[in-house]
BABA-379238 format. One record per residue (C-alpha): residue number from 1; y, x, z. Coordinates in steps of 0.1 Angstrom, whole numbers. Layout:
BEGIN
(NUM,(Y,X,Z))
...
END
This chain:
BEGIN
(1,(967,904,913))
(2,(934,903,920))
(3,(911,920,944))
(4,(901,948,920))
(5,(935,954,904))
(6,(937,975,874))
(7,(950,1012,871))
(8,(983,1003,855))
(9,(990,979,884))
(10,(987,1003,909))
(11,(1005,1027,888))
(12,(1030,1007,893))
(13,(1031,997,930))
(14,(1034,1038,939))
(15,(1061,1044,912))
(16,(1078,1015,930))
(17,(1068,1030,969))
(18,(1081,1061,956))
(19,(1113,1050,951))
(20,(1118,1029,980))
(21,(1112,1056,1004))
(22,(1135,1075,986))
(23,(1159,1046,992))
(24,(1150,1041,1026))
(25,(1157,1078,1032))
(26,(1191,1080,1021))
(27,(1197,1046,1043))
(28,(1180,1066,1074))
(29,(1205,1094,1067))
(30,(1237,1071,1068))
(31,(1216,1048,1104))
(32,(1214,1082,1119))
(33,(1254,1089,1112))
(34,(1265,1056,1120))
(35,(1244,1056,1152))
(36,(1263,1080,1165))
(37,(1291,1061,1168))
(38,(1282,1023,1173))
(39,(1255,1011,1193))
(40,(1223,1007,1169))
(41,(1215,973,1173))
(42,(1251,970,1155))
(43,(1240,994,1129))
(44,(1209,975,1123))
(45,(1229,944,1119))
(46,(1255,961,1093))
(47,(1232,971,1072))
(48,(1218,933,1071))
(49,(1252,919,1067))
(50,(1267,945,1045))
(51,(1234,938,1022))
(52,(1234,901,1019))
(53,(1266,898,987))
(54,(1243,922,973))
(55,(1218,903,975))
(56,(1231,872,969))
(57,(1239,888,934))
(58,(1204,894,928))
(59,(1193,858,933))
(60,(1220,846,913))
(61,(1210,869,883))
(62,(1173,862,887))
(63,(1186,823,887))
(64,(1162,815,916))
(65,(1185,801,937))
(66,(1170,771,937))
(67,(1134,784,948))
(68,(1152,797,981))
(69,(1145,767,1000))
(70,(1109,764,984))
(71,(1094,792,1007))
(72,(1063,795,1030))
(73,(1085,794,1062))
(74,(1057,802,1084))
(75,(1058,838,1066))
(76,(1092,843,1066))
(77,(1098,837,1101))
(78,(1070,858,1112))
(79,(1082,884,1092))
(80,(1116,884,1109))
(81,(1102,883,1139))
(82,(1085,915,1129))
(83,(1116,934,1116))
(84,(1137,930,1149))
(85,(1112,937,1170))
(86,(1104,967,1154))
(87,(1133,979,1154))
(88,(1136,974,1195))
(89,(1107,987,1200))
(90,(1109,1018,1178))
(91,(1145,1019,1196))
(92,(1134,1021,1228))
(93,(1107,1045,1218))
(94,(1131,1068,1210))
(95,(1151,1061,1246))
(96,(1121,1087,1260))
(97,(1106,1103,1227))
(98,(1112,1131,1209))
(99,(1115,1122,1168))
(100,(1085,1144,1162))
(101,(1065,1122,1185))
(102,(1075,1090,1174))
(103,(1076,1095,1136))
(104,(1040,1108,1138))
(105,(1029,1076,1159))
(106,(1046,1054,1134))
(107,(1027,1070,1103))
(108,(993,1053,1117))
(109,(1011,1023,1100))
(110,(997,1032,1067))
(111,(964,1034,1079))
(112,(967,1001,1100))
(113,(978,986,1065))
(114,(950,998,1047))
(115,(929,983,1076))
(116,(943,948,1073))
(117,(940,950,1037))
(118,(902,942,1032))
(119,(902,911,1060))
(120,(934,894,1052))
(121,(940,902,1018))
(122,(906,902,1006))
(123,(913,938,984))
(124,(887,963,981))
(125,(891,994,1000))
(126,(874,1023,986))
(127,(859,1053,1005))
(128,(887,1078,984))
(129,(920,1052,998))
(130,(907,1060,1036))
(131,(904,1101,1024))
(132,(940,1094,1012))
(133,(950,1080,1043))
(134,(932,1107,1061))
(135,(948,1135,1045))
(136,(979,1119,1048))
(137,(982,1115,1083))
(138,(962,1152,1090))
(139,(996,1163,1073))
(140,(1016,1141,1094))
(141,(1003,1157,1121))
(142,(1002,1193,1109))
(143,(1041,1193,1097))
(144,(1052,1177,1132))
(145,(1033,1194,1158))
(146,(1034,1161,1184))
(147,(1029,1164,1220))
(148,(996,1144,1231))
(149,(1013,1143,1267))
(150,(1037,1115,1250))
(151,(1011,1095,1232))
(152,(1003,1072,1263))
(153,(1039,1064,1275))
(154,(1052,1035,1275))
(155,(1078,1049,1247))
(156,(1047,1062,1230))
(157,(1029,1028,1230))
(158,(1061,1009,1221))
(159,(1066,1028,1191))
(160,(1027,1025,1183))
(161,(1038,986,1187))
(162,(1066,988,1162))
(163,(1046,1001,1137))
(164,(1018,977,1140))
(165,(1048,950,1133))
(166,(1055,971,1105))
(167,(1024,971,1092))
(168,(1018,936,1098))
(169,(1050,925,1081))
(170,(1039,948,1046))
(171,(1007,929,1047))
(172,(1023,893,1052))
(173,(1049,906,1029))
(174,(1020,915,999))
(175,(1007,876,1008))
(176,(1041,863,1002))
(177,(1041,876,965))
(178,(1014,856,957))
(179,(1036,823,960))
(180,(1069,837,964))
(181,(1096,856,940))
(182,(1104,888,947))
(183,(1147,877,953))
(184,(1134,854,975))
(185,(1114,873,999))
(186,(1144,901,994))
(187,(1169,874,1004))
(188,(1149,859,1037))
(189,(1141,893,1047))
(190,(1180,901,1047))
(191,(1192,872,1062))
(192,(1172,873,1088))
(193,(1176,910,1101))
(194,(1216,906,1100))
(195,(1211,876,1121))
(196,(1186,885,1142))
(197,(1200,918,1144))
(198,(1232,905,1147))
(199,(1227,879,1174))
(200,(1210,906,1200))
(201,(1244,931,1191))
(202,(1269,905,1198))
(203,(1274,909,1235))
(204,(1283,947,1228))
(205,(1300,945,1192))
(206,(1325,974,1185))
(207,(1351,972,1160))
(208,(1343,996,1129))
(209,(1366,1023,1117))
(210,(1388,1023,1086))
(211,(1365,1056,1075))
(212,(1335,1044,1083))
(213,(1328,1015,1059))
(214,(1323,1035,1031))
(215,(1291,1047,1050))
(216,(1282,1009,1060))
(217,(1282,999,1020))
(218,(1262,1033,1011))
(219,(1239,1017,1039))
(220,(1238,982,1020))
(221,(1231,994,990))
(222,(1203,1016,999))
(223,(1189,989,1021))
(224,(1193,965,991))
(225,(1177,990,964))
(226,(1149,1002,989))
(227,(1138,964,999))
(228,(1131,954,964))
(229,(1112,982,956))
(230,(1090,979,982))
(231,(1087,944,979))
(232,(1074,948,939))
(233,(1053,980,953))
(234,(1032,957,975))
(235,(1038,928,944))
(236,(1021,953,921))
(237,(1002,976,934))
(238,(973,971,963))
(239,(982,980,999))
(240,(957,1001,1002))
(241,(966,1022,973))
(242,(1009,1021,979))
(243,(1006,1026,1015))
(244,(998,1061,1014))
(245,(1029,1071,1000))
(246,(1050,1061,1029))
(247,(1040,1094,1038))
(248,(1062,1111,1008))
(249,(1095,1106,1035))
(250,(1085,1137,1053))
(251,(1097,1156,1021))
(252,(1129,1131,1018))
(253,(1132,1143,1052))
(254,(1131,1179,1049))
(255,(1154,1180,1020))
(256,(1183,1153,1038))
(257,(1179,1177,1070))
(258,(1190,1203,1046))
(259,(1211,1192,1028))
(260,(1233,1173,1054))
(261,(1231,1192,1086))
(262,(1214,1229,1075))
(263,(1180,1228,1091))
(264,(1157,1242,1073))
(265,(1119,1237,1078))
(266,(1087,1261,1093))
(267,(1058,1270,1078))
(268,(1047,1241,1097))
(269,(1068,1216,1083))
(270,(1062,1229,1049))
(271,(1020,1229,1051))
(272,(1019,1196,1065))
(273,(1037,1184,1034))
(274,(1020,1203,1013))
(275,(986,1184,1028))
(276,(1006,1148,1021))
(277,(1016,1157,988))
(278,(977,1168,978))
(279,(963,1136,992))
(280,(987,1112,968))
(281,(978,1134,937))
(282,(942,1129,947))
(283,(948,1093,948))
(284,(970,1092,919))
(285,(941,1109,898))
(286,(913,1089,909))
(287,(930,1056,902))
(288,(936,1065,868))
(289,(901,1082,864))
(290,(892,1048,877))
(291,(912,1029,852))
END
C-alpha cells in the first residue's frame, strides 16, 4: 500500500472496519454479561483462550504455519503489551467512571490514529480525514453528554491512557501488514491477550458455569471474526481513512442496548449519531470522488 492509496483500497479497509465493529459489538455485548459474573480480567482471558482453536484453524487453512515464527517480534510484543494494558487501564477507568465518560474519552483514539498516521506511517492526511474525525467525535460528544468534571481524574486520564495504547497498537498493527500475514498478526495478537490476560487472572480464577460457555464461545467467535477484519481494514485501507469508522459502534450500541436490555435512546443519543453517520458518508463520498 502505498502512501496515496487508491479509492478501491480504502473502500475496502472501511467495508472491513465496518464489520469488525459490528463484531466487536456483539463480543462487548457477551464481556458485559459475562462480567457480571466473573471477575474481567477472567473474561478478558476467555475470550483469548476460547479464540485461539479458532484461530489455529485459520492458520492452518491459510497454510502459514510455517511463517509464525518468521515475525517482527519487536512488534508483536509491543503490541501485547498494548492490549493488556489497555484493558487495565480502561478497567480501572471504569472503577470511578461513568460509561458515558469513558467511552467518549476513548473515541480521541481515532483522532490519535490519524495523528500518528502521517509521522510513522508516512500516509498522507488530507484536510477532509481531520473534518471526518472532527465531526466524528463532535457526535461523540453530542450523543453522550460527558461530564468535564471527570475528564482530569485519575480514571479519566487512565482511560485517555488506554486509548492511546489502542491507538498505538492499530498503528504498529497497519506497520505489521507490510511484512506480516494477516493469520499471523491474528494468531500473536490472540496468544498473547489469553496469556497475558490469563497470567494477571490466575490468582483470582473462578470456575465457569455449565450455562455459561455457550456465551464464552459466542465471545470467541466474535473476537476471532472482529480481529481479522480489523486487521485487513488497516491492511487495506489507510488509517487515516478506516479509523473514523470506529465511531459507527455508537449505533451498534444503541441497537444491542435495545435489543438486549430495553433502553431505548434520547434525542441526544439519536443526533449525535446522526452527526457520526454524516461525517463517514462525507468521507465515503470524497474518497471515491477522489478515486
Amino acid at each position: 500500500m502505498t502512501p496515496t492509496a487508491p479509492a478501491h483500497g480504502n473502500l475496502h479497509g472501511v467495508l472491513a472496519m465496518l464489520a469488525a465493529v459490528g463484531c466487536f459489538s456483539f463480543m462487548d455485548a457477551l464481556l458485559k454479561t459475562l462480567a457480571g459474573h466473573y471477575p474481567v480480567m477472567q473474561v478478558a482471558a476467555l475470550r483469548g483462550l476460547a479464540a485461539l482453536p479458532l484461530v489455529v484453524g485459520y492458520v492452518l487453512w491459510k497454510r502459514q504455519g510455517r511463517t509464525l515464527l518468521r515475525v517482527r517480534w519487536g512488534l508483536h510484543l509491543l503490541r501485547g503489551v498494548l492490549v493488556v494494558t489497555m484493558l487495565a487501564l480502561f478497567t480501572y477507568g471504569l472503577q470511578s467512571l461513568g460509561l458515558a465518560e469513558a467511552y467518549t474519552l476513548f473515541f480521541i483514539a481515532p483522532l490519535l490514529i490519524t495523528a500518528l498516521s502521517a509521522p510513522v506511517l508516512g500516509e498522507r492526511v488530507r484536510p477532509r480525514h481531520w473534518v471526518a474525525i472532527g465531526l466524528g467525535l463532535l457526535g461523540v460528544l453530542v450523543a453522550l453528554r460527558p461530564d468535564e468534571r471527570a475528564m482530569m481524574t485519575l480514571g479519566g486520564l487512565a482511560v485517555l491512557a488506554a486509548a492511546a495504547c489502542y491507538a498505538v497498537s492499530a498503528v504498529a498493527g497497519r506497520v505489521l501488514t507490510r511484512s506480516d500475514s494477516s493469520a499471523t498478526i491474528v494468531f500473536w495478537t490472540t496468544t498473547m491477550l489469553a496469556a497475558g490476560a490469563g497470567v494477571l487472572a490466575l490468582p483470582g480464577w473462578v470456575g465457569v458455569a455449565p450455562a455459561h460457555w455457550p456465551l464464552v464461545a459466542g465471545l470467541a467467535v466474535a473476537g476471532f471474526l472482529g480481529q481479522a477484519a480489523i486487521t485487513e481494514a488497516f491492511r487495506h485501507g489507510q488509517a487515516a481513512v478506516v479509523a473514523p469508522f470506529e465511531y459507527t459502534a455508537l449505533a451498534w450500541g444503541v441497537g444491542l442496548d435495545w435489543l438486549l436490555w430495553h433502553s431505548l435512546p434520547d434525542g441526544a443519543t439519536l443526533a449525535g449519531g446522526a452527526i457520526i453517520i454524516a461525517s463517514g458518508i462525507y468521507l465515503v463520498r470524497s474518497e471515491r470522488r477522489q478515486g
